[in-house]
C-alpha positions as CSV (number, residue, x, y, z in Angstrom):
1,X,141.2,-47.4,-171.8
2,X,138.7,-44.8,-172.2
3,X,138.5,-41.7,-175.0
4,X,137.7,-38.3,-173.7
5,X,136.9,-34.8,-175.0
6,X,134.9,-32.0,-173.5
7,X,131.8,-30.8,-176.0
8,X,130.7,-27.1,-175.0
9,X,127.3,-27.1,-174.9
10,X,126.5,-24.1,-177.7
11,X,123.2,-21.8,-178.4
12,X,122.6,-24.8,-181.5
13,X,122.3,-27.4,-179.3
14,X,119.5,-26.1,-177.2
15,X,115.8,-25.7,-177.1
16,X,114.0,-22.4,-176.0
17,X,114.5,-23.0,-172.7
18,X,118.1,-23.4,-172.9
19,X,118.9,-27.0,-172.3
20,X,120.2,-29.7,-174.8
21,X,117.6,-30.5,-177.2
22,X,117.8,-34.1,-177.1
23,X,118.5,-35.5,-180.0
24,X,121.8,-33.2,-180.2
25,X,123.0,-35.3,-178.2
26,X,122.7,-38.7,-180.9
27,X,124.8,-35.7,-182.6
28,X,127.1,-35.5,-180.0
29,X,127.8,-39.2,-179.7
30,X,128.3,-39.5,-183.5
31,X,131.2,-36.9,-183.0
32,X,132.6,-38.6,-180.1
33,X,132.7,-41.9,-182.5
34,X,133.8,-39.8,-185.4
35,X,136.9,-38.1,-183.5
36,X,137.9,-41.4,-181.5
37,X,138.1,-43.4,-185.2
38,X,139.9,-39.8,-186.6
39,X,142.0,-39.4,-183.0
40,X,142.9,-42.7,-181.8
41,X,141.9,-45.5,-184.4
42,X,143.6,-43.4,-187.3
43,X,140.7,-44.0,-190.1
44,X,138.8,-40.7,-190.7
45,X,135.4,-40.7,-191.8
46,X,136.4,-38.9,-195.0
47,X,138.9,-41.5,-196.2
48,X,136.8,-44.4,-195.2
49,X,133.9,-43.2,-197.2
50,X,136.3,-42.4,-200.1
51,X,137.3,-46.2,-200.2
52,X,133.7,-47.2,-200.3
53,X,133.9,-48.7,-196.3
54,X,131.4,-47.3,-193.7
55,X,130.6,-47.7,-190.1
56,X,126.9,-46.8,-189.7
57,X,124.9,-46.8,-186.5
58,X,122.4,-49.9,-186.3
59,X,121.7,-49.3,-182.9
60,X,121.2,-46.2,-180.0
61,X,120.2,-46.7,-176.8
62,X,120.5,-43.3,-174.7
63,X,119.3,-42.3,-170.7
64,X,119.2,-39.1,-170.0
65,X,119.7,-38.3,-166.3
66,X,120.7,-34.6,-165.5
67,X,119.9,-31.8,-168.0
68,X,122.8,-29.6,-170.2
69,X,122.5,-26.2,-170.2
70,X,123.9,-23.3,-172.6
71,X,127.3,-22.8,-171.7
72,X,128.0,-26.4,-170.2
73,X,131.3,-27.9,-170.8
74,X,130.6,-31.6,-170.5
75,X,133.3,-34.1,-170.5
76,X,132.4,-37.4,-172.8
77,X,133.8,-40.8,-173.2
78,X,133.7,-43.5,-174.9
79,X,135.1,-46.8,-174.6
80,X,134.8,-50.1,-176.0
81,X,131.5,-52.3,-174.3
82,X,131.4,-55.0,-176.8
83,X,133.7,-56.0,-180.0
84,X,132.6,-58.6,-182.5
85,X,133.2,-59.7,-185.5
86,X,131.8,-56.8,-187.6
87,X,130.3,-55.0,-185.0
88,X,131.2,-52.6,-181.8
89,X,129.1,-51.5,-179.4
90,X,130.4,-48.2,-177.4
91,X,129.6,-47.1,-173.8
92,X,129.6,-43.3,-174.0
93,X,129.4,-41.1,-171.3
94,X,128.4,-37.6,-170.7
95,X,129.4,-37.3,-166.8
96,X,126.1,-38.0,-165.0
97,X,123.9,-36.2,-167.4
98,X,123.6,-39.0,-170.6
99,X,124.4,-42.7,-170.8
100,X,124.4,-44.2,-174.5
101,X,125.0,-47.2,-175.7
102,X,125.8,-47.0,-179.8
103,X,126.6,-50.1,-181.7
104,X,127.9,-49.4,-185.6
105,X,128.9,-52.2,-188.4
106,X,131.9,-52.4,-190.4
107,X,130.8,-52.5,-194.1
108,X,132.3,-53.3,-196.6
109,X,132.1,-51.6,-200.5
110,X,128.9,-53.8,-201.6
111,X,127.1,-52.1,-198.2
112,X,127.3,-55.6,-196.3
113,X,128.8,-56.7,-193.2
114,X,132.6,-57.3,-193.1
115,X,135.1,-58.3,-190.3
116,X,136.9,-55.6,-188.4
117,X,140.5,-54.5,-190.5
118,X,142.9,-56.0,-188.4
119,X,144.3,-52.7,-187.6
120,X,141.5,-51.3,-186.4
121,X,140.4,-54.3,-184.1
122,X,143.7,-54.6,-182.2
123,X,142.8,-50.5,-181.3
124,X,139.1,-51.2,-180.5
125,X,140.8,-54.3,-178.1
126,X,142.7,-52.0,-176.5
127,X,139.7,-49.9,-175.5
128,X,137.4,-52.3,-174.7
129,X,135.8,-51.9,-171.0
């Protein structure tokens, strides 16, 4: 199973020559993670940072293949490439134009790495590719 959502590409995103600037797009991914864990998993960022757990990024690995332009309406996913024990790596996708691969940690409330909630691993099983 994959998660999907359709970013417009806005006047903020770009450069002067009105394609993405790219490193909007590591912003873009971190809303696709955000929203999937808000959308689908069912923990928001808000109330997982109010009980002291995180999910940071410790890795990004992005291609860019086709530029964005103002105006764009680009259709992202993002599913599951790799679950361990405190750690996910996603495959996101911007149709042809990006390829990322993001990996984030479960933490836990002394900032060190913690096993997956049970709750939220069966969900991340479900999406893996």
């Amino acid at each position: 199973m994959t998660y999907s959502r359709t970013i417009p590409i806005e006047f903020c995103h770009c450069d002067p020559a009105g394609i993405v600037f790219y490193p909007r797009y590591a912003e873009m991914v971190n809303h696709m993670v955000e929203n999937f864990f808000l959308e689908v998993v069912g923990h928001g960022f808000g109330p997982m940072m109010a009980a002291g757990q995180g999910m940071p990024t410790v890795a990004l690995e992005m291609a860019f293949r086709k530029p964005s332009r103002l105006g764009d309406r680009v259709e992202w996913t993002l599913a599951v490439e790799h679950l361990g024990r405190t750690s996910a790596r996603f495959l996101i996708r911007a149709e042809d134009r990006v390829e990322v691969r993001a990996t984030v940690v479960w933490m836990a409330r002394d900032f060190t790495p913690s096993p997956w909630p049970d709750d939220i691993r069966t969900i991340l099983e479900a999406h893996h590719a």
